[in-house]
C-alpha positions in Angstrom: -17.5 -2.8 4.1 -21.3 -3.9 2.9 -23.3 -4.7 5.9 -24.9 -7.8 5.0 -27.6 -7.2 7.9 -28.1 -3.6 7.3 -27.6 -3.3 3.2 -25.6 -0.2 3.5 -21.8 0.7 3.3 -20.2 1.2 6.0 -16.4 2.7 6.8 -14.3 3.1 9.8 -13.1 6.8 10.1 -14.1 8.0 6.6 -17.1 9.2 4.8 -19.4 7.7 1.8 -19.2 10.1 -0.6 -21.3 8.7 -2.6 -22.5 4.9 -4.3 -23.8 3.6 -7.2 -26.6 2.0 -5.3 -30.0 3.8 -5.9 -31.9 5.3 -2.6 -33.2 2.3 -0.6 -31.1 -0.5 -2.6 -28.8 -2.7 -0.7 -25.0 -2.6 -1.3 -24.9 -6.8 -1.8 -27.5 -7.4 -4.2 -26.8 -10.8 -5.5 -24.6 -10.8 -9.3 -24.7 -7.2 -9.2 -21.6 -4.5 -9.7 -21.3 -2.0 -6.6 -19.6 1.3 -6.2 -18.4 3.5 -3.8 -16.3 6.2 -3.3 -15.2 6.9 0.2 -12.5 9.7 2.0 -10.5 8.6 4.8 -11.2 10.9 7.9 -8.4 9.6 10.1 -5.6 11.9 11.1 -3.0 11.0 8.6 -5.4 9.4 6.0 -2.2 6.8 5.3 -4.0 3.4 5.8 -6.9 1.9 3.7 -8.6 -1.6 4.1 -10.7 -2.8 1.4 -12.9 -5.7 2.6 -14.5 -7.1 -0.5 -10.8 -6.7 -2.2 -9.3 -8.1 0.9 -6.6 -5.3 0.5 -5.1 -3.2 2.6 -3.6 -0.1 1.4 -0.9 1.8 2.9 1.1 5.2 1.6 4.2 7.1 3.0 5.4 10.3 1.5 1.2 10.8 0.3 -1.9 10.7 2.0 -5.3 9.4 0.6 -7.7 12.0 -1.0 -10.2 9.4 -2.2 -10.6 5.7 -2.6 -13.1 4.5 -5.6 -14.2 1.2 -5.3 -16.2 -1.5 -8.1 -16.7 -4.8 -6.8 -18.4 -7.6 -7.7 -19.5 -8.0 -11.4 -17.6 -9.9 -13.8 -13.7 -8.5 -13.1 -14.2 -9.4 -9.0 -13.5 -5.6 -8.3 -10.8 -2.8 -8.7 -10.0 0.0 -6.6 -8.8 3.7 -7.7 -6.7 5.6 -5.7 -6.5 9.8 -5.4 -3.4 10.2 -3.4 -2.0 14.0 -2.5 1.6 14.4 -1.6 2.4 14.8 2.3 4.8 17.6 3.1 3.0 19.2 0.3 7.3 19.8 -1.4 7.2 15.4 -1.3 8.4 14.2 -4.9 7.5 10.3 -4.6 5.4 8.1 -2.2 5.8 4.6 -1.4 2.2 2.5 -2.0 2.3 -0.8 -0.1 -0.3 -3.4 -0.5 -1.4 -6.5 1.4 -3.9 -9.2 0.4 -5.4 -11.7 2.2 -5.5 -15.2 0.7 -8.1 -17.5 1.0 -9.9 -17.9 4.5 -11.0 -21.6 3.9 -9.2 -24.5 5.3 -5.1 -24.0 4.0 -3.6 -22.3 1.3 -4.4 -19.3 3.2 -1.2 -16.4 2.9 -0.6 -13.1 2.6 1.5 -11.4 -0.3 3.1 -8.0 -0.2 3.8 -6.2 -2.9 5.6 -2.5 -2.4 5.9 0.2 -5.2 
């Protein structure tokens, strides 16, 4: 998440392993692209929520090694998953995504996609 107060990146049990934001820059600078790669540092690293996206990420049969993540710029954003297989002998791994709709007055949904 970009802390609009603060300027910085900020994750919920993972680390910023790096940005494309120069020392001192802020993460929401107006019409720019940002990036950032984070590593989830829960216990099963299975779950990922990507705020600006409004995407939430989930794996069985894999874990997440690292998320990269452009947003803003002309495409709206993209995300790039590292995933490693969890037992280590696991062949296949189901990736789950949810995104949020619009959070204005109606319309607002959910879709679900699994593959």
């Amino acid at each position: 998440v970009c802390d609009r107060e603060v300027g910085e990146w900020l994750c919920l049990s993972c680390d910023v392993v790096s940005t494309s934001a120069p020392p001192g820059a802020r993460c929401d600078a107006a019409g720019k692209e940002a990036q950032v790669e984070i590593a989830p540092r829960d216990a099963f690293r299975r779950r990922v929520y990507l705020q600006p996206l409004g995407l939430l990420m989930t794996v069985d049969g894999g874990a997440f090694e690292r998320v990269s993540l452009t947003a803003g710029g002309a495409a709206g954003g993209e995300a790039v998953l590292r995933l490693s297989p969890l037992p280590a002998s696991s062949t296949h791994a189901l990736l789950t995504l949810t995104a949020d709709g619009p959070r204005g007055g109606g319309g607002g949904r959910r879709v679900r996609c699994r593959c």
